[in-house]
Biopython code that builds the backbone (N, CA, C, O; Angstrom):
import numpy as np
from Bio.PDB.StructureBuilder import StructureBuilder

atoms = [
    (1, "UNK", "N", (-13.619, -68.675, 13.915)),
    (1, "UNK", "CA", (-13.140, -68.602, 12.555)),
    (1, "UNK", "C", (-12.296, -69.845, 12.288)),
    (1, "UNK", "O", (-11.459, -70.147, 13.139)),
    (2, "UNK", "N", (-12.455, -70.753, 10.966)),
    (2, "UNK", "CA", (-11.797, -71.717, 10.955)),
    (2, "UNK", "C", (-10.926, -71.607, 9.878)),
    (2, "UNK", "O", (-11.252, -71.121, 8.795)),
    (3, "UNK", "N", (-9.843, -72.040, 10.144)),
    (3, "UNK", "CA", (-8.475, -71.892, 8.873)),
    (3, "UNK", "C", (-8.618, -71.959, 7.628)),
    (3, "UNK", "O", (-7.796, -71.561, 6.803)),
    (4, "UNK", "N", (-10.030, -72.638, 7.322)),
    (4, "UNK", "CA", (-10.405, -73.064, 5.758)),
    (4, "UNK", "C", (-11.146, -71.066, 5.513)),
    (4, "UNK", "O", (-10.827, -70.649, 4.400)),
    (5, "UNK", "N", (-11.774, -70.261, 6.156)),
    (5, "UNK", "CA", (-12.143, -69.660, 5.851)),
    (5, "UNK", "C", (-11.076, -68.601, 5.982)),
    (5, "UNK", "O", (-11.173, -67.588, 5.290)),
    (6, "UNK", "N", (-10.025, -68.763, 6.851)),
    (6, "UNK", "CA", (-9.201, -67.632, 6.441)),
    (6, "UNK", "C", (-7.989, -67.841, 5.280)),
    (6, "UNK", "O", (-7.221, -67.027, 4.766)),
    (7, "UNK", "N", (-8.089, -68.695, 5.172)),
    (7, "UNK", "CA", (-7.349, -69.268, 3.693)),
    (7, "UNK", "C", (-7.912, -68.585, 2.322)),
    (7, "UNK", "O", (-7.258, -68.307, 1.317)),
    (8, "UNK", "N", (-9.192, -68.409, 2.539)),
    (8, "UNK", "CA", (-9.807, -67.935, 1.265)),
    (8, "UNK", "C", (-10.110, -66.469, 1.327)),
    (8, "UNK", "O", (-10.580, -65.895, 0.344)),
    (9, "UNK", "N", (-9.888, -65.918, 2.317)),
    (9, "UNK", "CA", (-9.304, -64.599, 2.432)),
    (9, "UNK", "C", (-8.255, -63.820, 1.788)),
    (9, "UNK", "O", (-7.167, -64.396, 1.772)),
    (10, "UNK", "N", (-8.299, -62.272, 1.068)),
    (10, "UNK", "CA", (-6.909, -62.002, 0.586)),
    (10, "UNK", "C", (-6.483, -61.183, 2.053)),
    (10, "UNK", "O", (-6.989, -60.951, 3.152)),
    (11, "UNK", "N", (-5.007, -60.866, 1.188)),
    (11, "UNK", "CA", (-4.309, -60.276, 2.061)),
    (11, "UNK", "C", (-4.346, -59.487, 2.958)),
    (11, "UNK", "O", (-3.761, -59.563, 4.039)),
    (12, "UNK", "N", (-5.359, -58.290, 2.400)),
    (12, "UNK", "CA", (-6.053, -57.043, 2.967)),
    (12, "UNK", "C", (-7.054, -57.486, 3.839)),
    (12, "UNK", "O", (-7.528, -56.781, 4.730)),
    (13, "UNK", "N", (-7.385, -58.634, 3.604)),
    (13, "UNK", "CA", (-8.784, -58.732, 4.240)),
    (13, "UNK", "C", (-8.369, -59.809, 5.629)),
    (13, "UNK", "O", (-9.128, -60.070, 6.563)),
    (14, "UNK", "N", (-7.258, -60.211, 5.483)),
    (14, "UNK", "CA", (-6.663, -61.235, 6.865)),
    (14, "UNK", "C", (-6.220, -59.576, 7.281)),
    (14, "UNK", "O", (-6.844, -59.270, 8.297)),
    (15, "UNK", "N", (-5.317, -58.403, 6.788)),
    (15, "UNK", "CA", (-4.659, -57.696, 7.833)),
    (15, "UNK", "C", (-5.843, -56.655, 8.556)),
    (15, "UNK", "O", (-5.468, -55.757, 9.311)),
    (16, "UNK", "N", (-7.178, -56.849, 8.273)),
    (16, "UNK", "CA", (-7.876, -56.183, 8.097)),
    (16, "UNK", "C", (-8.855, -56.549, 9.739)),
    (16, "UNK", "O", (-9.165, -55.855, 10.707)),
    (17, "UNK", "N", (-9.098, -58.152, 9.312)),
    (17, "UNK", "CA", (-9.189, -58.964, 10.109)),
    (17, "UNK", "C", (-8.490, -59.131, 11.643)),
    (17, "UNK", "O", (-9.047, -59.454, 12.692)),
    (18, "UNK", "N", (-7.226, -58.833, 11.422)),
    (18, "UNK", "CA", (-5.963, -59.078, 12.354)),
    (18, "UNK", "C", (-6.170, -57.694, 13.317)),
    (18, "UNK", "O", (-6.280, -57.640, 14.542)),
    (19, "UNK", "N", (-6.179, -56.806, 12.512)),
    (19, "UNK", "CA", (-6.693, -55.134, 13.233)),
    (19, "UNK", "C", (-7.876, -55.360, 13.673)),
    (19, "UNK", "O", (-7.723, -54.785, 14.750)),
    (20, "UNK", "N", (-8.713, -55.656, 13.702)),
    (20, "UNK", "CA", (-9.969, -55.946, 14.101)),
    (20, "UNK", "C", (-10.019, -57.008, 16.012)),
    (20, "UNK", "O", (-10.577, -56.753, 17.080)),
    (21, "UNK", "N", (-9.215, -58.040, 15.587)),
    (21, "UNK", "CA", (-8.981, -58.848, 16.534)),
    (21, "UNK", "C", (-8.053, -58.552, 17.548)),
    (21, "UNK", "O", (-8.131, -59.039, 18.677)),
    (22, "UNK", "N", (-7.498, -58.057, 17.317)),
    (22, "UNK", "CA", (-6.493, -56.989, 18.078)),
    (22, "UNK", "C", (-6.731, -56.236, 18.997)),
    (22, "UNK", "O", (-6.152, -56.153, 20.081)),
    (23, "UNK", "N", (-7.873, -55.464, 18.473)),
    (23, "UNK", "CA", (-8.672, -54.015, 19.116)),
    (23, "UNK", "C", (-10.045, -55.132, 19.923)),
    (23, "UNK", "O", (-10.793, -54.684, 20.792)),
    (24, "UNK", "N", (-10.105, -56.263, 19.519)),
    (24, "UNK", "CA", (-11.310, -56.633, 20.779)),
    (24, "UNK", "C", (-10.703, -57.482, 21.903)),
    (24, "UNK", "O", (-11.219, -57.940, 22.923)),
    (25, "UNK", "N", (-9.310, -57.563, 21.360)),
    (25, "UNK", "CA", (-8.513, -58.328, 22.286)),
    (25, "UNK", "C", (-7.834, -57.606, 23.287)),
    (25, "UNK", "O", (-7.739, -57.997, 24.450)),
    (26, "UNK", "N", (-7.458, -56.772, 22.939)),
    (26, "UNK", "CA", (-7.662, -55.493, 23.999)),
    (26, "UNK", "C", (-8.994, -55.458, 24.676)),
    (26, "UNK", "O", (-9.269, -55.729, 25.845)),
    (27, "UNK", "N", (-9.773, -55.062, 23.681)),
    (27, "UNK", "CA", (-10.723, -54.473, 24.906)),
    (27, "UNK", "C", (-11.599, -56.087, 26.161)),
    (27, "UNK", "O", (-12.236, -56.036, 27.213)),
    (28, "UNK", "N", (-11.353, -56.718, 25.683)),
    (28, "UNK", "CA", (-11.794, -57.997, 26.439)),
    (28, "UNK", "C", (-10.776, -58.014, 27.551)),
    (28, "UNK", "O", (-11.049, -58.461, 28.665)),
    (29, "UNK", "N", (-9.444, -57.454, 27.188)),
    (29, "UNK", "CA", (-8.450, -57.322, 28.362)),
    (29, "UNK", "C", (-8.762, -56.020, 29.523)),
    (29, "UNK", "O", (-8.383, -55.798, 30.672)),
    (30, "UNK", "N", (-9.366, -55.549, 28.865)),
    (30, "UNK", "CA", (-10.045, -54.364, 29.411)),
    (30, "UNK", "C", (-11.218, -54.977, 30.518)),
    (30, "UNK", "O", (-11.103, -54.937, 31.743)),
    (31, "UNK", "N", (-12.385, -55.559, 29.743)),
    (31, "UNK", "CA", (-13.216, -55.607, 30.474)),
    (31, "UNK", "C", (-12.679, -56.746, 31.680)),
    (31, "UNK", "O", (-12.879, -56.420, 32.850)),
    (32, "UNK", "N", (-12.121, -57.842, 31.453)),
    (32, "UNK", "CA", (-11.515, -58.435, 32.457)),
    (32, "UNK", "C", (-10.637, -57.931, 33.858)),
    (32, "UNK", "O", (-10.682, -58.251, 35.046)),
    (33, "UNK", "N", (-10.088, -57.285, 33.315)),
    (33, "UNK", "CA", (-9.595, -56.283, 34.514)),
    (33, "UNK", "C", (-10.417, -55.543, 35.252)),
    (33, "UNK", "O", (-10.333, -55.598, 36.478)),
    (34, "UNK", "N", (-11.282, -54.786, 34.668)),
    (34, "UNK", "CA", (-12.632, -54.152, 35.269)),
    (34, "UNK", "C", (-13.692, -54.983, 35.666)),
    (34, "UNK", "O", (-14.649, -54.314, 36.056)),
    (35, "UNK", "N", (-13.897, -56.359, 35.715)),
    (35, "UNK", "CA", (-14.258, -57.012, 36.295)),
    (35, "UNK", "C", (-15.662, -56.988, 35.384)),
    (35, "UNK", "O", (-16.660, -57.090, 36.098)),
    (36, "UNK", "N", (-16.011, -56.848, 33.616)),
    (36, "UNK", "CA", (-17.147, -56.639, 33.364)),
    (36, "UNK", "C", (-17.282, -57.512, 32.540)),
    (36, "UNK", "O", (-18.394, -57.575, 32.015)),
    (37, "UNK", "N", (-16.270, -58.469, 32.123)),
    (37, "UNK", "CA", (-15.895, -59.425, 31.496)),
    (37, "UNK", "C", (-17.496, -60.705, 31.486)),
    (37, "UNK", "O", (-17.722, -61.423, 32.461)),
    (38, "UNK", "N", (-18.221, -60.716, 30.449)),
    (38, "UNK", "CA", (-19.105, -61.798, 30.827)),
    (38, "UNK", "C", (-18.912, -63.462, 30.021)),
    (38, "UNK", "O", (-19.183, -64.634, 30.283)),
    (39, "UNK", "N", (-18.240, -62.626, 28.854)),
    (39, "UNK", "CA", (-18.043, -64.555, 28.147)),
    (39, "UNK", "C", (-16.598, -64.683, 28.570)),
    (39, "UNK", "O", (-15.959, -63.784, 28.024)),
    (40, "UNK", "N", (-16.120, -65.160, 29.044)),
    (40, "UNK", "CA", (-14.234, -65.412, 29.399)),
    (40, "UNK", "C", (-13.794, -65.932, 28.029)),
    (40, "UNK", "O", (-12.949, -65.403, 27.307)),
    (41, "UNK", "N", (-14.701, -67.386, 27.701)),
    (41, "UNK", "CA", (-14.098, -68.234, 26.853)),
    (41, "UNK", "C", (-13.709, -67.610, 25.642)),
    (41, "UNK", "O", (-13.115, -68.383, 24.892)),
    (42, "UNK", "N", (-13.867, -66.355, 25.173)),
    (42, "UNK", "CA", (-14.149, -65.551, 24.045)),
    (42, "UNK", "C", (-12.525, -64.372, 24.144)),
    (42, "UNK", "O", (-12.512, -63.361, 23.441)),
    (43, "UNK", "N", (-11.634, -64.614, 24.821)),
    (43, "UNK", "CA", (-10.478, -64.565, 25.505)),
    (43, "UNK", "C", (-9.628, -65.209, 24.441)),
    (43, "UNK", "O", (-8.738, -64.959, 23.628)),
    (44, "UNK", "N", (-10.480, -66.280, 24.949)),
    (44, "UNK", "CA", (-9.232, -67.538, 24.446)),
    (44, "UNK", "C", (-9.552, -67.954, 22.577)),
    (44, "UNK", "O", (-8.885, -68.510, 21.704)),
    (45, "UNK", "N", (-10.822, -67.374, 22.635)),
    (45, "UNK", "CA", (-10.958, -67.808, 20.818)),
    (45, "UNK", "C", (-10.244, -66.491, 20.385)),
    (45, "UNK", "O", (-9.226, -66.631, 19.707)),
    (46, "UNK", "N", (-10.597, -65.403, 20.651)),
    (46, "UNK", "CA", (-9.914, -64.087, 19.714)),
    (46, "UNK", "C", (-8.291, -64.918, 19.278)),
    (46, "UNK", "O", (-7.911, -65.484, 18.254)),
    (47, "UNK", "N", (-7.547, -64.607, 20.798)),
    (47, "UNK", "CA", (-6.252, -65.364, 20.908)),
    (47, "UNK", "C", (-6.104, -66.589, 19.790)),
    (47, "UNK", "O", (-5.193, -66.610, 18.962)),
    (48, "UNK", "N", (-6.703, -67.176, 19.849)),
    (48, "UNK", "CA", (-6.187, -68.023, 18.827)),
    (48, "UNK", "C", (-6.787, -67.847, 17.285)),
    (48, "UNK", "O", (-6.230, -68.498, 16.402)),
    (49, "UNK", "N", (-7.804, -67.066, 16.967)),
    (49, "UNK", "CA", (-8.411, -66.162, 15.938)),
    (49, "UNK", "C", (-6.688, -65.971, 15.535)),
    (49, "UNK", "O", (-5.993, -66.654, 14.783)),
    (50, "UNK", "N", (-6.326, -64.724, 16.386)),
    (50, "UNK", "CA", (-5.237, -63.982, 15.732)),
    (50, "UNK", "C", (-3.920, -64.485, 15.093)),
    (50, "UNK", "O", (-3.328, -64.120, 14.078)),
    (51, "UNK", "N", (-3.571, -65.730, 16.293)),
    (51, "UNK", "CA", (-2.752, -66.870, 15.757)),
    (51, "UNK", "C", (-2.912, -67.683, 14.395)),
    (51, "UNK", "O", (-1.952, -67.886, 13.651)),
    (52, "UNK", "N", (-3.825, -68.000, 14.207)),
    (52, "UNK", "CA", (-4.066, -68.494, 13.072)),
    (52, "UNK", "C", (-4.518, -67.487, 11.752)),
    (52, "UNK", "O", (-4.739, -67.886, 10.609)),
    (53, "UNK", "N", (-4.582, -66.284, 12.164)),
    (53, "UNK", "CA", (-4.423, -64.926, 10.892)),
    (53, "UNK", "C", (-3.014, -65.052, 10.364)),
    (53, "UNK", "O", (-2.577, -65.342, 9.250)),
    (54, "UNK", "N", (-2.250, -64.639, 11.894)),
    (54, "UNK", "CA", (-0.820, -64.561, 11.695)),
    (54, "UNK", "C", (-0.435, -65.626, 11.027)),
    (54, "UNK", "O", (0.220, -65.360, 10.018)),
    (55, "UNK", "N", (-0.592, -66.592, 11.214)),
    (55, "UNK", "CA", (0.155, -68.052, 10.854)),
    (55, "UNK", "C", (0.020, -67.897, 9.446)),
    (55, "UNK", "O", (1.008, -68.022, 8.723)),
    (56, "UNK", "N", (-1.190, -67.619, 8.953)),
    (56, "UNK", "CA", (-1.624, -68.371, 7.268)),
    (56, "UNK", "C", (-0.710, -66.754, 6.813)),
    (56, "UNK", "O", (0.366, -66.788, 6.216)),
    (57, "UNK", "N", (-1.258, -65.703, 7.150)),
    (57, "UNK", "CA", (0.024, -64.586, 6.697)),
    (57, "UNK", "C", (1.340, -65.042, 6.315)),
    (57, "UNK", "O", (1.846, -65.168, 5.200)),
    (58, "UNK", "N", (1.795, -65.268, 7.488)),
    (58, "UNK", "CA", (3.438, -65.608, 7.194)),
    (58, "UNK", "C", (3.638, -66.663, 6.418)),
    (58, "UNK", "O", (4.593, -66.589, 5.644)),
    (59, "UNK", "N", (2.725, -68.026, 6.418)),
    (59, "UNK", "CA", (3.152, -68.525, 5.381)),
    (59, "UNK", "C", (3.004, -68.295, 3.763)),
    (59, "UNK", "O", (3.681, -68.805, 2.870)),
    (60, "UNK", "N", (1.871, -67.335, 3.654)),
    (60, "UNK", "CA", (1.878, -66.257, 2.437)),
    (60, "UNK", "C", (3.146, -66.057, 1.980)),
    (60, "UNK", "O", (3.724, -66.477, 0.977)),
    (61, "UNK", "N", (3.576, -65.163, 3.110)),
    (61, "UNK", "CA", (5.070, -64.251, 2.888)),
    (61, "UNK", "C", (5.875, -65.029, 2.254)),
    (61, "UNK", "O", (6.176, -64.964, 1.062)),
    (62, "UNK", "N", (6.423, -66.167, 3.455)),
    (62, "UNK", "CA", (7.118, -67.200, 2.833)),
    (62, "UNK", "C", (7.450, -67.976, 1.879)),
    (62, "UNK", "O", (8.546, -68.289, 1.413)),
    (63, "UNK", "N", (6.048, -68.350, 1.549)),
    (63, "UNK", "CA", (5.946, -69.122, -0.324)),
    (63, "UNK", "C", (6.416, -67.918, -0.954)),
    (63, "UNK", "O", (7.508, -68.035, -1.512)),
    (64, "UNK", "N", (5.690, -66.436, -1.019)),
    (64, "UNK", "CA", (6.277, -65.519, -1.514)),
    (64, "UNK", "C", (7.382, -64.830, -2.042)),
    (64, "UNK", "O", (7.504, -64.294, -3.143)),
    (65, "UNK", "N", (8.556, -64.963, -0.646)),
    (65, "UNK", "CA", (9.835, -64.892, -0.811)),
    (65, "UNK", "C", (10.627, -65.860, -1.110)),
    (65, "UNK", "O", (11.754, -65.512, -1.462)),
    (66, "UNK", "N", (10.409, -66.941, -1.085)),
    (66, "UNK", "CA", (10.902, -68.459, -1.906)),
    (66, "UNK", "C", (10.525, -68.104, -3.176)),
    (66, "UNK", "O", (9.410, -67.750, -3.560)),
    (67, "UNK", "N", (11.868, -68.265, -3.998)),
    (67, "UNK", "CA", (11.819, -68.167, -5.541)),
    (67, "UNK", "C", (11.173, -69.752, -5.831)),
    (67, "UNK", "O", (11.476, -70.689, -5.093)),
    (68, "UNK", "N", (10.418, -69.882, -6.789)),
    (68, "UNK", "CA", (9.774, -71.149, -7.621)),
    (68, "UNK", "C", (11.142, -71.774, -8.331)),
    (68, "UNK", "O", (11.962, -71.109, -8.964)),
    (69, "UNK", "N", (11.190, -72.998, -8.117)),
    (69, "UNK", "CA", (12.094, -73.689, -8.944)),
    (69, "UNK", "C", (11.743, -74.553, -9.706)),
    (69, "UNK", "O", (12.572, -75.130, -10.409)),
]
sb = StructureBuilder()
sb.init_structure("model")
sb.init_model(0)
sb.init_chain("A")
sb.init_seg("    ")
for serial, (resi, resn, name, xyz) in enumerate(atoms, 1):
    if name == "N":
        sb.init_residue(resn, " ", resi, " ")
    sb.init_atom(name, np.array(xyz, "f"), 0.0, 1.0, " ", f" {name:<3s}", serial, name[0])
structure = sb.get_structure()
């Protein structure tokens, strides 16, 4: 997922997104431990998937709670 496409995402649909990535990021933690793990690299994209949900979120918030001057 690249930042330009979660930019054009609304709100519901990044927290929506974020729950989603969450629950396979778990379970990839899952299968790794159980040793059933077959793409690894797919570890490391969720992980940063979620980082960059979070990120464009909060800066939502932020412009948000900053009054316009």
């Amino acid at each position: 997922m690249k930042a330009a496409e979660v930019r054009n995402k609304t709100e519901d649909e990044l927290q929506a997104a974020l729950s989603s990535l969450h629950k396979e990021a778990f379970n990839l933690r899952f299968q790794a431990a159980s040793g059933q793990l077959e793409n690894t690299s797919r570890v490391r994209q969720v992980r940063r998937d979620i980082a960059r949900v979070e990120t464009i979120l909060s800066e939502r918030r932020r412009k948000a709670a900053t009054p316009a001057s």
